[in-house]
TORKOL-4160 file (C-alpha; in steps of 0.2 Angstrom, whole numbers, padded with zeros to 4 digits, m for minus):
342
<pt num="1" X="0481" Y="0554" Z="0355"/>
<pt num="2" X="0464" Y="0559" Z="0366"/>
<pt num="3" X="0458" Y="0577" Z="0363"/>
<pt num="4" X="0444" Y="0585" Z="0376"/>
<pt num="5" X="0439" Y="0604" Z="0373"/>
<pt num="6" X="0426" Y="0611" Z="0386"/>
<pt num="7" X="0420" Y="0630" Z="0388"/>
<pt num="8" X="0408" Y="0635" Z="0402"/>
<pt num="9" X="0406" Y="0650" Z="0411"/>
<pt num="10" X="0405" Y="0646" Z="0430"/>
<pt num="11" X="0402" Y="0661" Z="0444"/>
<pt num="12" X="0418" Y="0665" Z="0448"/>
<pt num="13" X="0429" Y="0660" Z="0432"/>
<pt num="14" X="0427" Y="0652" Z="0418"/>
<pt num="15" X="0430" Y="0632" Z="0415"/>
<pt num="16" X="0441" Y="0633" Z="0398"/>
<pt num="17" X="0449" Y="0617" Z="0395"/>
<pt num="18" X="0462" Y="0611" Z="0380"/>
<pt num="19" X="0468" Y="0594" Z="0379"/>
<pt num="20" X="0479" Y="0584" Z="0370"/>
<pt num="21" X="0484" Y="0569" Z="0378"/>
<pt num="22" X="0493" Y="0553" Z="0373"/>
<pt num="23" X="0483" Y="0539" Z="0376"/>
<pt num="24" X="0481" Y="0536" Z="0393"/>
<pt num="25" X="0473" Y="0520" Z="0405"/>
<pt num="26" X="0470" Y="0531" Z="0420"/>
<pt num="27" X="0471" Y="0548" Z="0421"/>
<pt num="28" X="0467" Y="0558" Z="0437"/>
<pt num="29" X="0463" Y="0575" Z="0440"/>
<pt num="30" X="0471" Y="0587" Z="0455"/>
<pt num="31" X="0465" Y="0602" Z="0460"/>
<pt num="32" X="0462" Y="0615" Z="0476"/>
<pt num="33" X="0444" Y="0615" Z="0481"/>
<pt num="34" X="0432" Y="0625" Z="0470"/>
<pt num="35" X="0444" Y="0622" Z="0454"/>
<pt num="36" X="0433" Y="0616" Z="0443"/>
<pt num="37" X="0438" Y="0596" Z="0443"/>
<pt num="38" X="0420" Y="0591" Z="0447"/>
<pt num="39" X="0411" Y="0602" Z="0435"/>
<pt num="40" X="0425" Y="0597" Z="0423"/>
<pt num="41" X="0418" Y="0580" Z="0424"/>
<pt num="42" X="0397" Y="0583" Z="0428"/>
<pt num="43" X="0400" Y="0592" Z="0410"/>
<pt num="44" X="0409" Y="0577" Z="0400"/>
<pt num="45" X="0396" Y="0567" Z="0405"/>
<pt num="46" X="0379" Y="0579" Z="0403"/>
<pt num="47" X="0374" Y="0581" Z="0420"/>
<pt num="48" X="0377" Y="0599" Z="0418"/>
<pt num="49" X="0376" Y="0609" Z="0402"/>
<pt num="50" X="0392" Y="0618" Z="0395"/>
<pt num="51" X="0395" Y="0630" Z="0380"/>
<pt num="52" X="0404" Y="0618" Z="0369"/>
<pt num="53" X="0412" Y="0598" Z="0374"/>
<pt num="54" X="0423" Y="0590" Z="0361"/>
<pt num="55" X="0431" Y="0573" Z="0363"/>
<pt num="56" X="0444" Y="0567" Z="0350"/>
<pt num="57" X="0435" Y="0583" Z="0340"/>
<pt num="58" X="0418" Y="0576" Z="0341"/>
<pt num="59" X="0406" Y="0588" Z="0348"/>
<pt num="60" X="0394" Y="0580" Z="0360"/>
<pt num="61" X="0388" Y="0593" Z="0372"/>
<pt num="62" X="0372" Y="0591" Z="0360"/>
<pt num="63" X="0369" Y="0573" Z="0364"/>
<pt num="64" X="0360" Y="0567" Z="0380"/>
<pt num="65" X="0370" Y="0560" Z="0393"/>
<pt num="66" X="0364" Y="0542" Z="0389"/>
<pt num="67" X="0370" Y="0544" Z="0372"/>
<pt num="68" X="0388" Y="0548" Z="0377"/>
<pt num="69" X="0396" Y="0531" Z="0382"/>
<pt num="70" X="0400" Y="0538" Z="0397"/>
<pt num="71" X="0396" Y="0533" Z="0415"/>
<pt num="72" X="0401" Y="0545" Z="0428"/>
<pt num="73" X="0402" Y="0541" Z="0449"/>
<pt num="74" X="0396" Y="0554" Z="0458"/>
<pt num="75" X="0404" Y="0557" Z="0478"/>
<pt num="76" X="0386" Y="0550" Z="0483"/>
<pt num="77" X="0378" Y="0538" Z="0471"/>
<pt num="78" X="0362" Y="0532" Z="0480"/>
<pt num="79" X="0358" Y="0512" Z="0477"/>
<pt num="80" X="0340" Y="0505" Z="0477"/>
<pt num="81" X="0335" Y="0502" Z="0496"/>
<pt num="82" X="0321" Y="0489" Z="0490"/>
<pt num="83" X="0336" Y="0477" Z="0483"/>
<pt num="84" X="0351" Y="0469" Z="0491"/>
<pt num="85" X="0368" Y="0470" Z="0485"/>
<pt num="86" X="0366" Y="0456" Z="0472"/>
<pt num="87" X="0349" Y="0464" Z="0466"/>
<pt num="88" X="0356" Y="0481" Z="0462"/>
<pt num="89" X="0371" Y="0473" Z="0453"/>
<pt num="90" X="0359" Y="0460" Z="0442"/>
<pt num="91" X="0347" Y="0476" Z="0439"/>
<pt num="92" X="0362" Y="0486" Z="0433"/>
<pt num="93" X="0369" Y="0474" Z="0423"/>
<pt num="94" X="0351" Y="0469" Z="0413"/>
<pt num="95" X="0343" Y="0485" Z="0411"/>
<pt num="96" X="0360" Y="0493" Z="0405"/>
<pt num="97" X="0359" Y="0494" Z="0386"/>
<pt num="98" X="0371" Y="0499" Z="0374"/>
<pt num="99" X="0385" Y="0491" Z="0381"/>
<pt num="100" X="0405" Y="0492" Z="0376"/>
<pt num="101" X="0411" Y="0480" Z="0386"/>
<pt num="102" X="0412" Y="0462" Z="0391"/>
<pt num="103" X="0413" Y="0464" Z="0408"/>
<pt num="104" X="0401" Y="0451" Z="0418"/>
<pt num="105" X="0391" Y="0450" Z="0433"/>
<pt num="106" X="0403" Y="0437" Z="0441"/>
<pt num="107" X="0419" Y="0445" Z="0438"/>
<pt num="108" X="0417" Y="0462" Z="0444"/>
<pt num="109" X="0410" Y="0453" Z="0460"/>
<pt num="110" X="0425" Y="0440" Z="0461"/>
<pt num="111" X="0440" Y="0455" Z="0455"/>
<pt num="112" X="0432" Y="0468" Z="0468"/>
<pt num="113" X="0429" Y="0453" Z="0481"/>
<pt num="114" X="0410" Y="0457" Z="0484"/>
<pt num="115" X="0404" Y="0438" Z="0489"/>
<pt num="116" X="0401" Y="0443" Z="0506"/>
<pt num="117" X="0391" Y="0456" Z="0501"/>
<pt num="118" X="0381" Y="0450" Z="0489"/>
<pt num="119" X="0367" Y="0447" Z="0502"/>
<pt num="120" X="0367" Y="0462" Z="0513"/>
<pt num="121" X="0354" Y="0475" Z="0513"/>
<pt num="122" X="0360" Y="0489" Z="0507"/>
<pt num="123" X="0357" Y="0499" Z="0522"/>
<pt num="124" X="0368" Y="0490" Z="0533"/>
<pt num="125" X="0381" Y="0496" Z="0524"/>
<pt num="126" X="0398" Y="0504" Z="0528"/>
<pt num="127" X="0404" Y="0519" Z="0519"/>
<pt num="128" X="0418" Y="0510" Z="0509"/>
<pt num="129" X="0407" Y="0495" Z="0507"/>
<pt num="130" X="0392" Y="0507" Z="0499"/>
<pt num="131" X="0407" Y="0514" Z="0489"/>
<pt num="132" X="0413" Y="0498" Z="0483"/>
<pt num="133" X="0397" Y="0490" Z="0477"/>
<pt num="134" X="0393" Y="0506" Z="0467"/>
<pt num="135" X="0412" Y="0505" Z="0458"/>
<pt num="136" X="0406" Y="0488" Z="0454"/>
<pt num="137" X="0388" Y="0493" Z="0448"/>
<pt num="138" X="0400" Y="0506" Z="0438"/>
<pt num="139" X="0407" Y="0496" Z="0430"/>
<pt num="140" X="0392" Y="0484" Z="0425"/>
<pt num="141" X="0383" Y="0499" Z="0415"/>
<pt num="142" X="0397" Y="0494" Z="0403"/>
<pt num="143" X="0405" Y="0508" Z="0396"/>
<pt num="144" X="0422" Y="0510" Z="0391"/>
<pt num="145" X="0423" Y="0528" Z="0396"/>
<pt num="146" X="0422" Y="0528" Z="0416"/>
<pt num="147" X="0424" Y="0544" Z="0426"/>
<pt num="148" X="0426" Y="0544" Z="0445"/>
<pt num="149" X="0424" Y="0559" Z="0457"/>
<pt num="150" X="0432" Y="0555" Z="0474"/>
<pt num="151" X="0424" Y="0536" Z="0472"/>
<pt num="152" X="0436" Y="0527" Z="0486"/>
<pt num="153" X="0437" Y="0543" Z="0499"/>
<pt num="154" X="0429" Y="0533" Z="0514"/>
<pt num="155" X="0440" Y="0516" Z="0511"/>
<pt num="156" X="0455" Y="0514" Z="0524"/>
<pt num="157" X="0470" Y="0515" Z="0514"/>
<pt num="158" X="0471" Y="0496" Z="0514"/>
<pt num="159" X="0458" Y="0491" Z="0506"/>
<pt num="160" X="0458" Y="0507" Z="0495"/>
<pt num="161" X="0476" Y="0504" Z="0490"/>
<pt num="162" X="0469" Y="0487" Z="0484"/>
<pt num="163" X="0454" Y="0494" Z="0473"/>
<pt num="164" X="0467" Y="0505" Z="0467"/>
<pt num="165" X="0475" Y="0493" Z="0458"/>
<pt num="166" X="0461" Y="0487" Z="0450"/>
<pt num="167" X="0458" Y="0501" Z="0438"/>
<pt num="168" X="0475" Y="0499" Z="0427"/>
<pt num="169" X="0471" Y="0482" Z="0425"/>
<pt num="170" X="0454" Y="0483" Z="0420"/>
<pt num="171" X="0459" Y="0497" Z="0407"/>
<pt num="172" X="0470" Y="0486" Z="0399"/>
<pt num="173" X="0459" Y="0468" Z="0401"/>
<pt num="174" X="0443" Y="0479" Z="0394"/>
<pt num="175" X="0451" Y="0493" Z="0384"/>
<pt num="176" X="0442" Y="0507" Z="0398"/>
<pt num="177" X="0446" Y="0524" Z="0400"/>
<pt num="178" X="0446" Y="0530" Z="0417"/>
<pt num="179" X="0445" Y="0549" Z="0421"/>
<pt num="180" X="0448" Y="0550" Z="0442"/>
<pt num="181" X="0446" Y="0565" Z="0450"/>
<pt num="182" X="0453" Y="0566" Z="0470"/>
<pt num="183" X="0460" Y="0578" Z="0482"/>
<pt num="184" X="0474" Y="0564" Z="0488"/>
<pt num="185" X="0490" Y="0566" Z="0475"/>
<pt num="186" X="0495" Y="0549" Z="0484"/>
<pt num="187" X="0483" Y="0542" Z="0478"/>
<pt num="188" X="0482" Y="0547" Z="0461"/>
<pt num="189" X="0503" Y="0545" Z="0460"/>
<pt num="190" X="0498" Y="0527" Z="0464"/>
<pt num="191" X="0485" Y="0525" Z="0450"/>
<pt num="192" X="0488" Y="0536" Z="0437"/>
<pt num="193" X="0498" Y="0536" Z="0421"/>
<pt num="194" X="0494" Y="0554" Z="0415"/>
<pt num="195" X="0491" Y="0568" Z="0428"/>
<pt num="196" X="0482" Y="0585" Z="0425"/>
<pt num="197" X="0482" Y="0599" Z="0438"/>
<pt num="198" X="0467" Y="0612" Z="0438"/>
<pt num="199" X="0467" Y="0629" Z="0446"/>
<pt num="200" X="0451" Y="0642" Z="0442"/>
<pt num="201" X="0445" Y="0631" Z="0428"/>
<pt num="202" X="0461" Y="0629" Z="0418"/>
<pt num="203" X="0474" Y="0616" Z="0416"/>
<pt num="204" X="0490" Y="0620" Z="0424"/>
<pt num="205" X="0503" Y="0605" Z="0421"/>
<pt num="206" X="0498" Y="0590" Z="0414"/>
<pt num="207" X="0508" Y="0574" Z="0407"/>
<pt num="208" X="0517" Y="0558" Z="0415"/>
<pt num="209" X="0509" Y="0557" Z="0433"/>
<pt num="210" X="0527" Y="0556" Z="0442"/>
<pt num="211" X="0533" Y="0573" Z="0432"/>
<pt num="212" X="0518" Y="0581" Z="0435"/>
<pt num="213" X="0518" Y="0577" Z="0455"/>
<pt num="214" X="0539" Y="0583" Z="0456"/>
<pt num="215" X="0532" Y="0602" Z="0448"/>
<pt num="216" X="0514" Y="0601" Z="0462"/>
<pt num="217" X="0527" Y="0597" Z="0477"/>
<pt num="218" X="0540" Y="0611" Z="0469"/>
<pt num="219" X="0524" Y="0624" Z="0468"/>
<pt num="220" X="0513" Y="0619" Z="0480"/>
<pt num="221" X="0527" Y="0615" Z="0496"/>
<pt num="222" X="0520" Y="0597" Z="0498"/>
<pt num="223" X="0529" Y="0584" Z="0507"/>
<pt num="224" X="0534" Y="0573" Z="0491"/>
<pt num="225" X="0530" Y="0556" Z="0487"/>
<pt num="226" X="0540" Y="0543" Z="0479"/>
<pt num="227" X="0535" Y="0530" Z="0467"/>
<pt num="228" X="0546" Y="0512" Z="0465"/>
<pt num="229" X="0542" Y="0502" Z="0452"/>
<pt num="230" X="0550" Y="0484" Z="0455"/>
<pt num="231" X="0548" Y="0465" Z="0449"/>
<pt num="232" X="0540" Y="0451" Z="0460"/>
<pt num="233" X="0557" Y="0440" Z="0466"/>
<pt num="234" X="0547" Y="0428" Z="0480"/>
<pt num="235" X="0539" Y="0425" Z="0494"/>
<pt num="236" X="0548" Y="0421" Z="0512"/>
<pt num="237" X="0536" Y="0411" Z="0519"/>
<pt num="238" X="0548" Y="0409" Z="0536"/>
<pt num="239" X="0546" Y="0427" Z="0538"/>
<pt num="240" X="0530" Y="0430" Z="0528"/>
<pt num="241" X="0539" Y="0446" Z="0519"/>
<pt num="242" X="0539" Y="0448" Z="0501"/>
<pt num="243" X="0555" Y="0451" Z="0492"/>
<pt num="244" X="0557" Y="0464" Z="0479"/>
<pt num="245" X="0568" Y="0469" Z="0466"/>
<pt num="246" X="0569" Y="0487" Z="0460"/>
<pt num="247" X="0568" Y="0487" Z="0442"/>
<pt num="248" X="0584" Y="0489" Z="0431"/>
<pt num="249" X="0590" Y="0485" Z="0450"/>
<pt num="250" X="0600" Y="0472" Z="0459"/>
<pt num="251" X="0595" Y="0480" Z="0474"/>
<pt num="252" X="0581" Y="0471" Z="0486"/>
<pt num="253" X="0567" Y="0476" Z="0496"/>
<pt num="254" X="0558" Y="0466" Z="0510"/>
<pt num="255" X="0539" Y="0469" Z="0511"/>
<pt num="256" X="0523" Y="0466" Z="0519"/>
<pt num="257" X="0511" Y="0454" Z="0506"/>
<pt num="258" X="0499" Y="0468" Z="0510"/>
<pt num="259" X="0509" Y="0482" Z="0502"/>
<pt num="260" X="0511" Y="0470" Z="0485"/>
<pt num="261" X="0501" Y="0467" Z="0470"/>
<pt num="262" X="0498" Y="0468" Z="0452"/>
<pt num="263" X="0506" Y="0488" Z="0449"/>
<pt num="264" X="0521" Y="0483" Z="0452"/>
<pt num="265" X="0522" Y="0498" Z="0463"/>
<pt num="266" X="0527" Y="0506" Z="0479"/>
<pt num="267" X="0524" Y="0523" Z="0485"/>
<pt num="268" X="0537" Y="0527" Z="0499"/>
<pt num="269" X="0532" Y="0545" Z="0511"/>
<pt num="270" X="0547" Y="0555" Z="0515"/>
<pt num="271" X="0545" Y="0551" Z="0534"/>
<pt num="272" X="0548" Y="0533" Z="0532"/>
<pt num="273" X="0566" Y="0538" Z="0527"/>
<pt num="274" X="0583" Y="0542" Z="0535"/>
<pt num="275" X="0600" Y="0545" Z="0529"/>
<pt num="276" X="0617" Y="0540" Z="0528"/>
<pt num="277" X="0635" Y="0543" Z="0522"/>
<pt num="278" X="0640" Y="0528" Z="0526"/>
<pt num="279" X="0635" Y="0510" Z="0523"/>
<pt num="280" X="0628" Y="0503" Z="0538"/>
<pt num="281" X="0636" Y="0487" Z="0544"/>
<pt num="282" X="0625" Y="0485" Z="0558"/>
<pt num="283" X="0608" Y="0491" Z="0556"/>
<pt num="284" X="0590" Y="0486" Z="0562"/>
<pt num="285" X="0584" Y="0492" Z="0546"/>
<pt num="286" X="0581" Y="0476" Z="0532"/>
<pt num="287" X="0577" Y="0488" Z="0518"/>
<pt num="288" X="0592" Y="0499" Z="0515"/>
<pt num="289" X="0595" Y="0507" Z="0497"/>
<pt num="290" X="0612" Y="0516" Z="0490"/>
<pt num="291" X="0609" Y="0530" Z="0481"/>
<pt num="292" X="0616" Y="0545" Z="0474"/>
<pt num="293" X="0610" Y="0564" Z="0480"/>
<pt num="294" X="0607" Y="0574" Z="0464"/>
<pt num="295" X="0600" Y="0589" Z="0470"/>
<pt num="296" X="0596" Y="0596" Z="0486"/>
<pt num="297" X="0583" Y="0614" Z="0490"/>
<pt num="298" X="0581" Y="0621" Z="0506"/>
<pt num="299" X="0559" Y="0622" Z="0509"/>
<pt num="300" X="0549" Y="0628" Z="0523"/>
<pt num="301" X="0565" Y="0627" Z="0534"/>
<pt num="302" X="0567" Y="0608" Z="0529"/>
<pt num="303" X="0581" Y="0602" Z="0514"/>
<pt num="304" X="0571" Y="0590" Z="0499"/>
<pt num="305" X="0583" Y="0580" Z="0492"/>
<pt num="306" X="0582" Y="0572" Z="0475"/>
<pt num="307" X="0590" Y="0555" Z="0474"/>
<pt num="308" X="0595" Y="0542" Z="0462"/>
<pt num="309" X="0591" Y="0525" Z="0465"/>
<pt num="310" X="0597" Y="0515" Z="0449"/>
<pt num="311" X="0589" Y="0525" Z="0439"/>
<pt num="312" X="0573" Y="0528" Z="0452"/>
<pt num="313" X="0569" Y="0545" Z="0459"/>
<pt num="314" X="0567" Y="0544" Z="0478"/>
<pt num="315" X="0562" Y="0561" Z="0488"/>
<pt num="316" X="0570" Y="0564" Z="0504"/>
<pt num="317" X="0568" Y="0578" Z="0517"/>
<pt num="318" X="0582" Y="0581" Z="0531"/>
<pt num="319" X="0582" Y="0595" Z="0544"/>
<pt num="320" X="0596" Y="0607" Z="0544"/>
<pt num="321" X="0603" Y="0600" Z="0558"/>
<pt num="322" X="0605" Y="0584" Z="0551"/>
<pt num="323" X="0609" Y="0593" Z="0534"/>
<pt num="324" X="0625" Y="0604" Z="0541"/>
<pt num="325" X="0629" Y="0589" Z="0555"/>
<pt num="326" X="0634" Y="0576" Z="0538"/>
<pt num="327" X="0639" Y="0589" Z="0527"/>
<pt num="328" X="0628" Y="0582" Z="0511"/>
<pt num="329" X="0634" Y="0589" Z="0495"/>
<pt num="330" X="0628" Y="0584" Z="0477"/>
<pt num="331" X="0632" Y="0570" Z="0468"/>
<pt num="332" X="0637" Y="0560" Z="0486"/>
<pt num="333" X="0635" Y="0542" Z="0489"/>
<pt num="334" X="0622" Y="0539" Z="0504"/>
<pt num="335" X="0614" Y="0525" Z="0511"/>
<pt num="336" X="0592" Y="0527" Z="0511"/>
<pt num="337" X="0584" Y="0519" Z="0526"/>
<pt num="338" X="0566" Y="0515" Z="0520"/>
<pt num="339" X="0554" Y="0508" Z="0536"/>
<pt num="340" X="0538" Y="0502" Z="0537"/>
<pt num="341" X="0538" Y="0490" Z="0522"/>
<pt num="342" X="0540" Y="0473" Z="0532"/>
């Protein structure tokens, strides 16, 4: 069990939080603009003074923030203009003292896949490359207690998909704590375990990240997401497709190497699938999943459909048209067309 209790009084409301959470690798933070999820952590970590900050009923908004065991990534975290890449990583990593963890120099810079940037000047740098050499100077402070406020926003969702990944493996290889705040519930679905939902200051929803994203899109009429979990069958190297196994599944999926790795997870948009009643014979789609329709809520004009997949939840929308044209009813049998995978 973590516990976290913060009290300050901001402008506009006041930032009152009260936490118990089971023990989490990753958990994000959601929130509209102006909801308190930054000040939630520049206040954890000391960067700005609160009322009272209690972790696991230890208070600790009395001790400096170098004396927290915390390192928090700002939006913006300069890097020294002087060094290149290699020189502000080897800086961070000797003059960091007080270190929890044994993470070294050569494995943050081989896991992230830094080596060709090790020799760049600093102000050649892209936007996802500046934000990918400060992760990895992150993470060389050496603290198992890492917070992250929008740390991956100017990666393409390629490469950010694959730094994503990262951070559940590194919680469990080093015993970290990561605490990520972002305005993209995509992203967070795909690397969070436990999810929290601010609004004026206060916790809304928290718990299991997929059960917390079902009551955001109920609420907030977002397009839903859906999760997969599934096992690694093998490779294709003929077609250079990837096939999949949902979990507790028989059922297959054929995809892309890049959309595979480590999590053991997919995240499937709503657009990329199309019904049917009926099993398709003949189809051009390779990735075709039966599934059971469990329940079904007209939103914004549009049906969502809730559907079963072995024991997976997929989330579907459907116009009317298509709604009243098959004559969908709960508890059905229909056939889910998934594309872009392969």
């Amino acid at each position: 069990m973590i516990k976290l209790s913060l009290f300050k009084a901001l402008n506009n409301f006041d930032l009152d939080i009260n936490l118990e959470l089971e023990s989490f690798n990753v958990l994000g933070v959601y929130g509209p603009s102006g909801s308190g999820k930054s000040t939630l952590l520049r206040c954890i970590s000391g960067l700005e003074p609160a009322k009272s900050v209690h972790i696991n009923n230890q208070p600790v908004h009395e001790l400096p923030s170098d004396k927290r065991g915390i390192t928090l990534q700002l939006q913006s975290c300069p890097l020294f203009p002087h060094l290149d890449v290699a020189g502000n990583l080897a800086f961070t990593q000797k003059h960091c003292g007080n270190k929890q963890t044994s993470l070294t120099l050569q494995y943050v810079v081989k896991t992230l896949e830094l080596q060709d940037l090790l020799d760049r000047d600093v102000q050649s740098l892209s936007g996802g490359e500046r934000q990918r050499v400060v992760f990895a100077r992150t993470l060389l402070a050496g603290q198992k207690f890492i917070m992250l406020d929008e740390p991956f926003s100017a990666l393409d969702w390629s490469l950010r998909f694959k730094t994503l990944t990262k951070l559940n493996e590194l919680a469990v290889k080093f015993n970290i704590k990561f605490i990520i705040v972002s305005h993209s519930l995509k992203e967070l679905l795909f690397c969070c375990d436990t999810l929290i939902q601010l609004d004026k200051g206060k916790v809304i929803n928290q718990g299991a990240s997929a059960h917390v994203a079902k009551a955001i899109y109920a609420n907030d009429r977002q397009t839903p997401l859906s999760l997969i979990n599934y096992d690694m069958v093998k490779f294709d190297e003929d077609y250079g497709l990837y096939q999949l196994q949902l979990q507790q599944s028989e059922q297959p999926l054929f995809v892309l190497p890049a959309l595979v790795d480590s999590s053991n997870k997919l995240i499937i948009e709503s657009e990329q699938m199309s019904l049917s009643a009926l099993k398709p014979e003949q189809t051009t789609h390779s990735n075709v999943l039966r599934s059971v329709l469990t329940q079904a809520e007209l939103i914004n004009n549009k049906w969502q459909l809730t559907l079963n997949v072995d024991g997976q939840t997929l989330y579907c929308l459907a116009s009317r048209r298509v709604w009243d044209k098959n004559d969908f009813k709960v508890g059905d049998v229909l056939y889910t067309a998934i594309s872009n995978l392969e």
